[in-house]
PDBQT receptor file of N, H, CA, C and O in Angstrom, charges set to zero:
ATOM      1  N   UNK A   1     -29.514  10.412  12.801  1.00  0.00    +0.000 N 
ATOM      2  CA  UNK A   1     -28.504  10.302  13.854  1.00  0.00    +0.000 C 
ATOM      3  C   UNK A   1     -28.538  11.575  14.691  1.00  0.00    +0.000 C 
ATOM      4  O   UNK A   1     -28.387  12.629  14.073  1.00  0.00    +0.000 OA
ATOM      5  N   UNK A   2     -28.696  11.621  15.882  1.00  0.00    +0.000 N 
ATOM      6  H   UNK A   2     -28.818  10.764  16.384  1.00  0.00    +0.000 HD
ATOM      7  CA  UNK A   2     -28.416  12.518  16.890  1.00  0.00    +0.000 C 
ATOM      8  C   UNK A   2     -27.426  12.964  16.612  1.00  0.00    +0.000 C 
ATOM      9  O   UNK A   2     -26.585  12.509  15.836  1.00  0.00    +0.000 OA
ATOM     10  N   UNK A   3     -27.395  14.300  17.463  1.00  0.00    +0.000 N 
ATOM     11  H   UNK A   3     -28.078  14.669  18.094  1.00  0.00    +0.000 HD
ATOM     12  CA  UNK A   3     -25.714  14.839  18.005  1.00  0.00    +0.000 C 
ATOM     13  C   UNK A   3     -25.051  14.324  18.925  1.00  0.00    +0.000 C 
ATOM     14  O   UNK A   3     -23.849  14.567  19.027  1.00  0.00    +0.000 OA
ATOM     15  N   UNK A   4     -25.992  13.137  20.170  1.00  0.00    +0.000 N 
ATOM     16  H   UNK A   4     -26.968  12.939  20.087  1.00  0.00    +0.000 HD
ATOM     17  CA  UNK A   4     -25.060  12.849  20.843  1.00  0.00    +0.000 C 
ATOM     18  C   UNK A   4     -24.479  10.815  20.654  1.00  0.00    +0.000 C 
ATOM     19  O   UNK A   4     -23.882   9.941  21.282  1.00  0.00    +0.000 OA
ATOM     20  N   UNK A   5     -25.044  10.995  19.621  1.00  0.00    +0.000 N 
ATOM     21  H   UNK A   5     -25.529  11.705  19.110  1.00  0.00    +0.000 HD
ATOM     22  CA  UNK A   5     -24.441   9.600  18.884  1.00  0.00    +0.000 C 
ATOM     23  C   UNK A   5     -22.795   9.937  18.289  1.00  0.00    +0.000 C 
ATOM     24  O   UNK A   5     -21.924   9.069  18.216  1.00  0.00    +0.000 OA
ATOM     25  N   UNK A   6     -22.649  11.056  17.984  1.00  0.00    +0.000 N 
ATOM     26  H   UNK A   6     -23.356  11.761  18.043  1.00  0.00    +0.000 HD
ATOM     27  CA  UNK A   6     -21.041  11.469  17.371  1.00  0.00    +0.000 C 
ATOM     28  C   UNK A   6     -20.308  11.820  18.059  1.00  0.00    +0.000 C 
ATOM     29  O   UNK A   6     -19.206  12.120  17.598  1.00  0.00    +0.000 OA
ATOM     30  N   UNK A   7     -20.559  11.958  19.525  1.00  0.00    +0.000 N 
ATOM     31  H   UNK A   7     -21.454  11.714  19.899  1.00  0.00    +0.000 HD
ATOM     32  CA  UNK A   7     -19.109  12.398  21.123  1.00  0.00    +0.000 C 
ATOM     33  C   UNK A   7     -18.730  11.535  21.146  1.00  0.00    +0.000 C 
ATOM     34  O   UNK A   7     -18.637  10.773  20.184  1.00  0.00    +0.000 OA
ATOM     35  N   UNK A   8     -18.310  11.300  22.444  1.00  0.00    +0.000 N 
ATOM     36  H   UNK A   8     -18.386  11.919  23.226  1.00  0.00    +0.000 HD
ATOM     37  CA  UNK A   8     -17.772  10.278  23.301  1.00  0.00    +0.000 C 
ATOM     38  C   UNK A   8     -18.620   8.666  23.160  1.00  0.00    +0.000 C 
ATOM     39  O   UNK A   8     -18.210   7.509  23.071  1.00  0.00    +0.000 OA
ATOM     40  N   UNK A   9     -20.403   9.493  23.203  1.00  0.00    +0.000 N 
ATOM     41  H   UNK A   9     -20.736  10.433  23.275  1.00  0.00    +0.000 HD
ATOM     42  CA  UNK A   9     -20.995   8.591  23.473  1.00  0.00    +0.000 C 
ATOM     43  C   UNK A   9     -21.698   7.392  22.310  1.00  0.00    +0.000 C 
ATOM     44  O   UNK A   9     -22.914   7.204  22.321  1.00  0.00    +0.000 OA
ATOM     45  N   UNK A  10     -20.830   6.667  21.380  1.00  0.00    +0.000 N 
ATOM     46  H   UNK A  10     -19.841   6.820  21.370  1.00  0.00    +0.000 HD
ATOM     47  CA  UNK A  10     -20.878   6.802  19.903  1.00  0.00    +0.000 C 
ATOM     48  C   UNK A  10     -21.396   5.078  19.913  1.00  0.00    +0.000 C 
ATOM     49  O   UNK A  10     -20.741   4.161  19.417  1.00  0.00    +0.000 OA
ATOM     50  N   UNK A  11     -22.658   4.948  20.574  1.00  0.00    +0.000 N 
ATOM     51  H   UNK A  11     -23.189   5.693  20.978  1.00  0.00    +0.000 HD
ATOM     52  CA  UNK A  11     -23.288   3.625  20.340  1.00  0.00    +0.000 C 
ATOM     53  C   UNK A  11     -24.577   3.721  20.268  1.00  0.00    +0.000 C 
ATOM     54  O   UNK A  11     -25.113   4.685  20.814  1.00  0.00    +0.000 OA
ATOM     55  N   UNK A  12     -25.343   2.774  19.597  1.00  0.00    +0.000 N 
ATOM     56  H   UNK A  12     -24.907   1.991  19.153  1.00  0.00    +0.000 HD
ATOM     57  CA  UNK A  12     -26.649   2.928  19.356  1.00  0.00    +0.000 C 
ATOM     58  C   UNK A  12     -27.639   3.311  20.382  1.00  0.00    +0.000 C 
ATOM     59  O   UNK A  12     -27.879   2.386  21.158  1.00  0.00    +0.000 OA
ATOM     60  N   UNK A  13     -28.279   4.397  20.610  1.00  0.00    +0.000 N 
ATOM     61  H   UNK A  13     -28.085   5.148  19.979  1.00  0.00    +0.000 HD
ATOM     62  CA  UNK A  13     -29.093   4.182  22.129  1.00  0.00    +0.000 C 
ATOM     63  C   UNK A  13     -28.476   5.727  22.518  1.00  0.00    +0.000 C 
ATOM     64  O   UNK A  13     -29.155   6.686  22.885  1.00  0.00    +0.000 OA
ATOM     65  N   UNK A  14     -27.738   5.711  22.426  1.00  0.00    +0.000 N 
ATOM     66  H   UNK A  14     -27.186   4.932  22.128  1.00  0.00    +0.000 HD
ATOM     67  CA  UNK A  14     -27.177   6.547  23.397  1.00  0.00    +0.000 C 
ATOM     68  C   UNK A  14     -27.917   8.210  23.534  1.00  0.00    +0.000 C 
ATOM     69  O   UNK A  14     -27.501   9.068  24.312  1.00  0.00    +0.000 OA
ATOM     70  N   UNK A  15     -28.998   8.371  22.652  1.00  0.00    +0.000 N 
ATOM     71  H   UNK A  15     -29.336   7.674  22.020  1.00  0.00    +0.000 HD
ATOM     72  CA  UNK A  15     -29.477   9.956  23.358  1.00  0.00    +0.000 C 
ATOM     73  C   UNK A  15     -30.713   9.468  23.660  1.00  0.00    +0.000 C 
ATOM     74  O   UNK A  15     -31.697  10.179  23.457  1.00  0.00    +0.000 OA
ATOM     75  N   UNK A  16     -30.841   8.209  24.178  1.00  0.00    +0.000 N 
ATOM     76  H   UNK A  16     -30.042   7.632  24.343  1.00  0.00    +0.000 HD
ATOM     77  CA  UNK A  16     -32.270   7.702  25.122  1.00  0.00    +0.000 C 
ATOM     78  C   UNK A  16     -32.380   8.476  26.557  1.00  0.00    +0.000 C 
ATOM     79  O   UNK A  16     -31.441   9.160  26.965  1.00  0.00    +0.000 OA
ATOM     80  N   UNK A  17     -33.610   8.320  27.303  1.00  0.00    +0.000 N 
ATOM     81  H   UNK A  17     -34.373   7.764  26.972  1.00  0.00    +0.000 HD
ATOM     82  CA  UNK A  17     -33.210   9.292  28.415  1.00  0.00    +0.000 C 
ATOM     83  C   UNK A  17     -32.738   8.543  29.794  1.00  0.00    +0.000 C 
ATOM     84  O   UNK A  17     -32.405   9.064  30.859  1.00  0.00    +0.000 OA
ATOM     85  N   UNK A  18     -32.821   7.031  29.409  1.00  0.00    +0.000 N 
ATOM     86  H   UNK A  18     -33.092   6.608  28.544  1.00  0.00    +0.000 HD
ATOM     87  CA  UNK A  18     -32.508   6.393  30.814  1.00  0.00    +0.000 C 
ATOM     88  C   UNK A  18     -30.809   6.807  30.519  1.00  0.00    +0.000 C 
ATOM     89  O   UNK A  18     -30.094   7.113  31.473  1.00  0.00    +0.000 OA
ATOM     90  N   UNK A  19     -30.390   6.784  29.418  1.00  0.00    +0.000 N 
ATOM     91  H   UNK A  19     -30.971   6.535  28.643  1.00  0.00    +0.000 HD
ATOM     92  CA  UNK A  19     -28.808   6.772  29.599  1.00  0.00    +0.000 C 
ATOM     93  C   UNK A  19     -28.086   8.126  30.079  1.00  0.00    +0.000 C 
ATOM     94  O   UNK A  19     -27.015   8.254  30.672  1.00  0.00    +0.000 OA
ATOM     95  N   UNK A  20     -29.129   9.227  29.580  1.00  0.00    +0.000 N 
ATOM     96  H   UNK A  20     -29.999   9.123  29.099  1.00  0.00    +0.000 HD
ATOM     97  CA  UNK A  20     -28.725  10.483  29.752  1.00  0.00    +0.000 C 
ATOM     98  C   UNK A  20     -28.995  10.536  30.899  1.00  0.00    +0.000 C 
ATOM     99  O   UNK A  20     -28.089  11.098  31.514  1.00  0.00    +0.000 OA
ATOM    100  N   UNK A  21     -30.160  10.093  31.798  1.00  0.00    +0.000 N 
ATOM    101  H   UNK A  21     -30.896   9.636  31.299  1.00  0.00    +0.000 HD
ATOM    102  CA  UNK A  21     -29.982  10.536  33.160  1.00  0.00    +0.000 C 
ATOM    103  C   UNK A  21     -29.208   9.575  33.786  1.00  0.00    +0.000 C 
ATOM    104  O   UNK A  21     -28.804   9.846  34.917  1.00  0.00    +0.000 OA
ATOM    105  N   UNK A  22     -28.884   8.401  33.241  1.00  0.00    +0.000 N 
ATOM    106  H   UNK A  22     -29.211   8.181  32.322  1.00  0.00    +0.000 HD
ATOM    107  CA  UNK A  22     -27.787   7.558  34.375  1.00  0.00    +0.000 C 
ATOM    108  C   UNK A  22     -26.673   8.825  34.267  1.00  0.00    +0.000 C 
ATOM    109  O   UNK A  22     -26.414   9.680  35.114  1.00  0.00    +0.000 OA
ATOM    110  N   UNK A  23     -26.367   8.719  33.532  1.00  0.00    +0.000 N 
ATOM    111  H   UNK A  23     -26.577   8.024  32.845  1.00  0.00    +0.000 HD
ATOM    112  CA  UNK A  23     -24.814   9.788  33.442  1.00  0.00    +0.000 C 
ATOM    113  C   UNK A  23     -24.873  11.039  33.569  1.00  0.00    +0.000 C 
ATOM    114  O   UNK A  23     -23.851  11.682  33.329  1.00  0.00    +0.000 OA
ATOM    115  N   UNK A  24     -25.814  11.571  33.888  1.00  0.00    +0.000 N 
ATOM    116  H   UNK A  24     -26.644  11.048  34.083  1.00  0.00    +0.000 HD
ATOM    117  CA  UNK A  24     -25.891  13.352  34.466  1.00  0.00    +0.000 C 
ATOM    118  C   UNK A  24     -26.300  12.250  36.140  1.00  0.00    +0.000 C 
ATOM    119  O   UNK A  24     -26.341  12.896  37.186  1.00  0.00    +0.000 OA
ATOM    120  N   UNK A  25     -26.463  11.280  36.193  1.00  0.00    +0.000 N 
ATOM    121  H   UNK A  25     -26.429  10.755  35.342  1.00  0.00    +0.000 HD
ATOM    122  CA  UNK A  25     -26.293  11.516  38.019  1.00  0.00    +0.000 C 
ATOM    123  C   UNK A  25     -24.890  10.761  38.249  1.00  0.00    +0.000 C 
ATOM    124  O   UNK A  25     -24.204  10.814  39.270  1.00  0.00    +0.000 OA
ATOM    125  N   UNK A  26     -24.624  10.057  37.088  1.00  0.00    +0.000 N 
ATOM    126  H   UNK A  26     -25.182  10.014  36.259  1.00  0.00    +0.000 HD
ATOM    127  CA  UNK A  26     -22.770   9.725  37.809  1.00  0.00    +0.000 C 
ATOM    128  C   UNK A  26     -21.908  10.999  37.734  1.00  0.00    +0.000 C 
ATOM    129  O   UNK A  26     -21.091  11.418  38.554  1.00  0.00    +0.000 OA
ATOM    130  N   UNK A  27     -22.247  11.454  36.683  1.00  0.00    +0.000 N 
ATOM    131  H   UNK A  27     -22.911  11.114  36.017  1.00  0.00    +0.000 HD
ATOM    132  CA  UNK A  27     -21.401  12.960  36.767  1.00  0.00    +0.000 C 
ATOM    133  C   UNK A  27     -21.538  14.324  37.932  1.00  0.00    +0.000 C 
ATOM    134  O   UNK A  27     -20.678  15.085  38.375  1.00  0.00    +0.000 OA
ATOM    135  N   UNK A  28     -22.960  14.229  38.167  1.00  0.00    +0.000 N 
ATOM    136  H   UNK A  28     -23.659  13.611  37.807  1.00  0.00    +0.000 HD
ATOM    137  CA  UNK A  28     -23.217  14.839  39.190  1.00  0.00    +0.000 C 
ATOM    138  C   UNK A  28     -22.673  14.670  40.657  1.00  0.00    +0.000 C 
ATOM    139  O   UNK A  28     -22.058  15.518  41.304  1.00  0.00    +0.000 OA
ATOM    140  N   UNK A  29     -23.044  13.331  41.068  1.00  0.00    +0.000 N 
ATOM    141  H   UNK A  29     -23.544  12.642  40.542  1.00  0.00    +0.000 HD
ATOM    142  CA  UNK A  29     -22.518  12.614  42.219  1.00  0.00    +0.000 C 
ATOM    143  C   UNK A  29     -21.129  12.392  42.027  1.00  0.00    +0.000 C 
ATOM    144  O   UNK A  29     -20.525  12.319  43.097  1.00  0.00    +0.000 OA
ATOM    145  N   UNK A  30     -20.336  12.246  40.888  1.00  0.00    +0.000 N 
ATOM    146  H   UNK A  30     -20.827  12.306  40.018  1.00  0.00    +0.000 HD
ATOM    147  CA  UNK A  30     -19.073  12.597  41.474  1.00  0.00    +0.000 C 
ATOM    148  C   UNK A  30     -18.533  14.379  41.386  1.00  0.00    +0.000 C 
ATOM    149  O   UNK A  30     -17.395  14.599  41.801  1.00  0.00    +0.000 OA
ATOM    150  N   UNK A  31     -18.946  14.983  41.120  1.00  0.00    +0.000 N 
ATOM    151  H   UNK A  31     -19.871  14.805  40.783  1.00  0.00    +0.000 HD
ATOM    152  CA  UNK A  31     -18.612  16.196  41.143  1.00  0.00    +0.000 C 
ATOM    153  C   UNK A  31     -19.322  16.988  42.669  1.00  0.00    +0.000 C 
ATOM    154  O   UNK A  31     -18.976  18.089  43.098  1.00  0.00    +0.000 OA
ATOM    155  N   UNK A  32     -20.342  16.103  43.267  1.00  0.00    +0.000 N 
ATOM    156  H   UNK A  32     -20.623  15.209  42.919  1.00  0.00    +0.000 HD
ATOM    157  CA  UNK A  32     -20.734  16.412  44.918  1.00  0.00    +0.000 C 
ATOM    158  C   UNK A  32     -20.173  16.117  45.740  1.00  0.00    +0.000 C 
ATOM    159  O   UNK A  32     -20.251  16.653  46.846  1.00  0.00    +0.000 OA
ATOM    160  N   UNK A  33     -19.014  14.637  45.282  1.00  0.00    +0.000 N 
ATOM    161  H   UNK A  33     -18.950  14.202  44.384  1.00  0.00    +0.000 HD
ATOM    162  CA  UNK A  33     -18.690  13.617  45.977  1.00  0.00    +0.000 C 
ATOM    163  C   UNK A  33     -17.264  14.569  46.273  1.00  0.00    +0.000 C 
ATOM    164  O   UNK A  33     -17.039  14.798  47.461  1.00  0.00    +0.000 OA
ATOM    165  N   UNK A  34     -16.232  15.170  45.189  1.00  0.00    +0.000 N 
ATOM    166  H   UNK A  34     -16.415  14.984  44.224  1.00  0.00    +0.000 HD
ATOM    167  CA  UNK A  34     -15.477  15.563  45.215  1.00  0.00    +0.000 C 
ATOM    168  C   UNK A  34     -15.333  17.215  45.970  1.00  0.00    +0.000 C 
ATOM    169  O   UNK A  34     -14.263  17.775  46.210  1.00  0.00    +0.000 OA
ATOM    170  N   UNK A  35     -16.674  17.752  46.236  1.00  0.00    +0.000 N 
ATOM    171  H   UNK A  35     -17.543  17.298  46.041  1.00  0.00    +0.000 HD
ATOM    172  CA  UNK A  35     -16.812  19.122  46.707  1.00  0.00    +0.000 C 
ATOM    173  C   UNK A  35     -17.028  18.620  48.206  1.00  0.00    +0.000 C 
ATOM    174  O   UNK A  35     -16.618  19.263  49.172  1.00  0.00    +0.000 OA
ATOM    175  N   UNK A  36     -17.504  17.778  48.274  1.00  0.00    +0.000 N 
ATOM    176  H   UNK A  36     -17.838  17.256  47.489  1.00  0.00    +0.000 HD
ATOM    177  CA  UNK A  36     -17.803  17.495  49.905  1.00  0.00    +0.000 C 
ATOM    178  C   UNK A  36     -16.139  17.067  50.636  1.00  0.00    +0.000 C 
ATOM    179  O   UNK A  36     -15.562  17.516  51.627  1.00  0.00    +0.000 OA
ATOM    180  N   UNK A  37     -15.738  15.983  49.601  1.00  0.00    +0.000 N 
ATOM    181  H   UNK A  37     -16.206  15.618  48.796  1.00  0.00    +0.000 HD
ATOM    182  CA  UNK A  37     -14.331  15.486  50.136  1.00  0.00    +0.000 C 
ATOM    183  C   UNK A  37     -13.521  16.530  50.155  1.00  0.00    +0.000 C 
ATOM    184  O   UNK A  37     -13.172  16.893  51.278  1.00  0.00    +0.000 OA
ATOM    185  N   UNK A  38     -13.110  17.132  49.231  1.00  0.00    +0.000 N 
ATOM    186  H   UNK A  38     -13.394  16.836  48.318  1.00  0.00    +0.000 HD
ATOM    187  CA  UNK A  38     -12.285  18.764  49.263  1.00  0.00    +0.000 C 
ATOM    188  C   UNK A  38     -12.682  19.703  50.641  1.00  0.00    +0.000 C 
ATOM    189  O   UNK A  38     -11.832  20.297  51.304  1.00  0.00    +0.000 OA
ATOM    190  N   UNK A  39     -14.117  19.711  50.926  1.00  0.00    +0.000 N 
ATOM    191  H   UNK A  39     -14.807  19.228  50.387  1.00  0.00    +0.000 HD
ATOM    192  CA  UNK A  39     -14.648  21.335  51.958  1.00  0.00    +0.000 C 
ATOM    193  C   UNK A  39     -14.084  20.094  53.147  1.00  0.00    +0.000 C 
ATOM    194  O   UNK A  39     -13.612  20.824  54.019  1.00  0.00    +0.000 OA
ATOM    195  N   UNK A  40     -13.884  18.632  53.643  1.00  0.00    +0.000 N 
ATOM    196  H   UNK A  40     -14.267  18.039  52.935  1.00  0.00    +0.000 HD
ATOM    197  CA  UNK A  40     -14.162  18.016  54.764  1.00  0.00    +0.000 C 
ATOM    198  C   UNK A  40     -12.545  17.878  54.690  1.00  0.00    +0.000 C 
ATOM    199  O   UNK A  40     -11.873  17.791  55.718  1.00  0.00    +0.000 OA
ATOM    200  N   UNK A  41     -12.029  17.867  53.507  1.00  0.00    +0.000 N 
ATOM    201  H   UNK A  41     -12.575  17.938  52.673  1.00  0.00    +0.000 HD
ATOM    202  CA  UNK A  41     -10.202  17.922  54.275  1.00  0.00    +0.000 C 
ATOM    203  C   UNK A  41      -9.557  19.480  54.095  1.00  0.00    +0.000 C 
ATOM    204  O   UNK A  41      -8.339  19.616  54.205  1.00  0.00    +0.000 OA
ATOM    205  N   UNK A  42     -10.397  20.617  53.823  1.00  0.00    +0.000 N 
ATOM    206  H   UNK A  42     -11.387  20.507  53.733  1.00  0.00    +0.000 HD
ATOM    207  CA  UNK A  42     -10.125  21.249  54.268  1.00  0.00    +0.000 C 
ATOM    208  C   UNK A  42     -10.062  22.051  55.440  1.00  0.00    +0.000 C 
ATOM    209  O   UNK A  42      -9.194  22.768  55.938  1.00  0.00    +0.000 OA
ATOM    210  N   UNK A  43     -11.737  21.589  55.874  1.00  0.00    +0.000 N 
ATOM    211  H   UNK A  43     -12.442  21.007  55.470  1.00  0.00    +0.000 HD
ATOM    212  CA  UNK A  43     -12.268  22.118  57.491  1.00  0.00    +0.000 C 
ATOM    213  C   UNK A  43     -12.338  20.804  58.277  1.00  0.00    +0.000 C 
ATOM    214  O   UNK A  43     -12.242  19.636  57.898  1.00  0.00    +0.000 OA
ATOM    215  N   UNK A  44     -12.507  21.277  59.330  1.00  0.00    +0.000 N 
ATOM    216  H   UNK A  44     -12.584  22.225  59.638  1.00  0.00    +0.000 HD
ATOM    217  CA  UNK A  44     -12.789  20.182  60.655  1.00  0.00    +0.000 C 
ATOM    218  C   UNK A  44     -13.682  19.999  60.365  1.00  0.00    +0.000 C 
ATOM    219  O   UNK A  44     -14.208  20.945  60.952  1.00  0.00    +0.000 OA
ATOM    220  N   UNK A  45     -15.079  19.165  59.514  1.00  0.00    +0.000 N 
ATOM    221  H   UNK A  45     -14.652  18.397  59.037  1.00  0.00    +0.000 HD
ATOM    222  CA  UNK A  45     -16.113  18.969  59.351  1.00  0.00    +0.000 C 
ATOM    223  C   UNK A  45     -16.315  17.465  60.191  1.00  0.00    +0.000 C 
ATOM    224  O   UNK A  45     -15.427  16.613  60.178  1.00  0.00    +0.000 OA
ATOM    225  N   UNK A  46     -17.480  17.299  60.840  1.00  0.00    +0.000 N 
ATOM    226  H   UNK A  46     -18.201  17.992  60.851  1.00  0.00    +0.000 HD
ATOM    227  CA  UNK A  46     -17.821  16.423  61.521  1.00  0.00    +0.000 C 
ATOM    228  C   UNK A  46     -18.267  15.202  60.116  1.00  0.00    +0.000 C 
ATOM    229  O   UNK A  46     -18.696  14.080  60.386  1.00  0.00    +0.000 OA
TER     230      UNK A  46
């Protein structure tokens, strides 16, 4: 058993690499998604 079979992520499969990179780019893209929305209601950004 992996280490990342015992987090959050606690189903069979889960330290494969299609799953690890689906979810380092949902995590990513929302953490870009949220820096862009934050800098564009803070400035006049076009």
């Amino acid at each position: 058993m992996s280490d990342l079979d015992r987090g959050i992520m606690k189903f069979k499969g889960a330290d494969s690499p299609i799953v690890i990179a689906v979810s380092a780019v949902l995590v990513l893209g929302t953490i870009a998604a949220l820096v862009i929305w934050a800098l564009r209601t803070a400035y006049v950004v076009a």
